[in-house]
C-alpha positions in Angstrom: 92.7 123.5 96.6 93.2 120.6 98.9 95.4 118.5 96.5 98.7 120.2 94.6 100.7 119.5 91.6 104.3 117.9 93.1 106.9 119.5 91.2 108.8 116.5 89.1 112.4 116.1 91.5 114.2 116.1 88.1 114.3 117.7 84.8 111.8 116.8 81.8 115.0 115.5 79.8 116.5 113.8 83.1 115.3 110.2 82.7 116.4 110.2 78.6 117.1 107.9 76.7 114.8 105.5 78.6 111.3 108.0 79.2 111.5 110.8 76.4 111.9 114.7 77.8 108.6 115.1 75.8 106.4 112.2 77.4 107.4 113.5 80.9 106.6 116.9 80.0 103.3 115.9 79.0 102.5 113.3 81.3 103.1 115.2 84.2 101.9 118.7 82.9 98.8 117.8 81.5 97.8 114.1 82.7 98.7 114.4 86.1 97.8 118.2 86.6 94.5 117.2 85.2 93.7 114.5 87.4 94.8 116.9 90.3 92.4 119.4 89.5 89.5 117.0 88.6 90.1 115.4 91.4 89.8 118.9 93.2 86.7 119.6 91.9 85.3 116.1 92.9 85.8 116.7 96.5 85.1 120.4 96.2 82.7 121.3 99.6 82.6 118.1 100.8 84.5 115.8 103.7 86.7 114.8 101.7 88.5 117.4 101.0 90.2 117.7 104.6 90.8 113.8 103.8 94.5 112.3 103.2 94.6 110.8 99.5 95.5 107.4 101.1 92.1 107.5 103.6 90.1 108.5 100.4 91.4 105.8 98.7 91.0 103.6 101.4 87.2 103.8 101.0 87.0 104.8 97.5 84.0 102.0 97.2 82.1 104.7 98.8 82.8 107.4 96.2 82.4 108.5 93.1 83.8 107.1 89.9 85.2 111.0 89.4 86.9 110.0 93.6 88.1 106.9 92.4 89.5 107.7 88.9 91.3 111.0 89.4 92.0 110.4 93.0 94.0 107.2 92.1 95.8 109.3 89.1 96.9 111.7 91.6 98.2 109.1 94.1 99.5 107.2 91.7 101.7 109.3 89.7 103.0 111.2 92.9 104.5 107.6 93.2 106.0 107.1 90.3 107.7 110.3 89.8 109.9 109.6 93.4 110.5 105.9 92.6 112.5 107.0 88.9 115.4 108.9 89.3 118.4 109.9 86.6 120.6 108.1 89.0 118.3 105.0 89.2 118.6 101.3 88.1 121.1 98.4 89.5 119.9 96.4 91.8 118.7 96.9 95.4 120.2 93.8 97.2 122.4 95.8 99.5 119.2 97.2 100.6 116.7 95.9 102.9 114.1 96.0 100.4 116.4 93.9 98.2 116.5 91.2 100.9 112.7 91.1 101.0 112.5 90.8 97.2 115.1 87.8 97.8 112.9 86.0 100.2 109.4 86.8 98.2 110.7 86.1 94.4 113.8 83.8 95.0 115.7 86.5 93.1 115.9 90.0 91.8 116.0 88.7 88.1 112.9 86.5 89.0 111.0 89.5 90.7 111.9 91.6 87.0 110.0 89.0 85.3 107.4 88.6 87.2 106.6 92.3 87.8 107.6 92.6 83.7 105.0 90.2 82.9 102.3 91.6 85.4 102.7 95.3 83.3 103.5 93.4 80.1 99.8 91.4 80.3 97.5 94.3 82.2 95.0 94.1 78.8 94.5 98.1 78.1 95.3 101.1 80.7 96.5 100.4 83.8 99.5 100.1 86.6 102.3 97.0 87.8 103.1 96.9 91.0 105.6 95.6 93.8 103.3 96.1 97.2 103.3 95.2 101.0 101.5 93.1 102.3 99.8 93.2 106.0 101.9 90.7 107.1 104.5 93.1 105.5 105.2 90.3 102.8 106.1 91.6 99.6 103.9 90.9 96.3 103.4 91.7 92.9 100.0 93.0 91.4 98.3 94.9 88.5 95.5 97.1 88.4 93.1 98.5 85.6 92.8 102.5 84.9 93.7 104.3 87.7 93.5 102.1 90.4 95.9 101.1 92.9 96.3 98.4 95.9 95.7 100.9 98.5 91.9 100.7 97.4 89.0 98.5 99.2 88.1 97.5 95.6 91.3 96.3 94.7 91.8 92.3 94.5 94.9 92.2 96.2 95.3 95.2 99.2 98.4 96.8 100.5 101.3 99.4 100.8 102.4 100.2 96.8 106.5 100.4 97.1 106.9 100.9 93.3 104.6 101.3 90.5 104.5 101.3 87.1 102.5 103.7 84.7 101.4 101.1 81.1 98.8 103.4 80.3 100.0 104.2 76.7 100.1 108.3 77.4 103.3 107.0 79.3 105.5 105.8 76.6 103.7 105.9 73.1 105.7 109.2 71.8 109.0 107.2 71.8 108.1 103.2 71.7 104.6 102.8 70.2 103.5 99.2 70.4 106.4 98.0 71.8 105.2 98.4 75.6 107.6 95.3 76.7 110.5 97.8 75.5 109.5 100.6 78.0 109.3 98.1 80.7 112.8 96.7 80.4 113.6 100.3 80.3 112.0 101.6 83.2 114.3 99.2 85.3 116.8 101.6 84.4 115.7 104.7 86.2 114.0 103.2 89.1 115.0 105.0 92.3 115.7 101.9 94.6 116.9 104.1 97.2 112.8 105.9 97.6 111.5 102.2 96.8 113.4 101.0 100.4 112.3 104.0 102.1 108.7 103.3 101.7 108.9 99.3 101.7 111.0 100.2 105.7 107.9 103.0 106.2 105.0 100.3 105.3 106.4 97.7 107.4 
């Protein structure tokens, strides 16, 4: 198997009361483990399979829509399980990614609304984001289903930092409709500690 399931770095219950011990059990159990092994199966005896997930991604254009939606599913929640933690949330401005935020946003509370409303209005499944840049600028993006910024068919291209799962299989057990709940609460757990180590790696 080229590709394996990460092991989630905290228990199911860990993130509670902000992401139920029940949704992560599920999400990463059965969503993510199946989009590991269909993406498996998708690169099974070909190239690909001795491939990185970001190089794939890179040219996903050129694959499959089996390549493109399960290989984005299995980059993307490899993500976003390190960027939550149970010892998450505050905010990051004595880190460096906290300065960058600074000078892309104007503030932290203004980059919370902007990435809030960029998960908030992504019509149907899909992902938030806070990326890099090439000029290593930070900026703020959503993408539908499974795809991500690391992919040549994205609009906007770069380095995800932080990502956000509003496909409804990741909060619907505990706040149904109320999707702008789960994003307030996501700000809670996020892990700003992994989100600087990978905004200092991308640069």
């Amino acid at each position: 198997m080229a590709f394996q399931l990460p092991d989630l770095p905290y228990a199911f219950d860990a993130l509670e009361p902000n992401i139920d011990a029940k949704t992560m059990e599920i999400h990463h159990g059965k969503h993510h483990a199946g989009y590991t092994n269909n993406l498996n199966a998708a690169i099974a005896d070909s190239p690909l399979a001795d491939q990185s997930i970001e190089d794939i991604l890179a040219n996903v254009s050129q694959h499959s829509m089996a390549v493109r939606n399960n290989g984005g599913g299995y980059f993307n929640h490899c993500l976003f399980w390190e960027v939550m933690s149970p010892n998450g949330g505050g905010n990051p401005d004595n880190l460096s990614v906290g300065a960058a935020i600074k000078d892309a946003f104007g503030s932290y509370d203004d980059f919370k609304k902007e990435f809030s409303a960029a998960a908030a209005t992504r019509f149907g499944s899909g992902w938030a984001w806070l990326s890099l840049d090439g000029a290593g600028k930070l900026f703020i993006s959503s993408t539908p289903n499974q795809d991500n910024p690391l992919m040549d068919v994205a609009d906007k291209k770069g380095t995800p930092v932080l990502g956000l799962d509003v496909w409804e299989h990741a909060y619907y057990l505990n706040y149904q409709n109320r999707r702008p709940d789960y994003i307030s609460s996501f700000f809670n757990v996020i892990n700003w500690e992994e989100v600087n180590k990978r905004f200092e790696a991308g640069k």
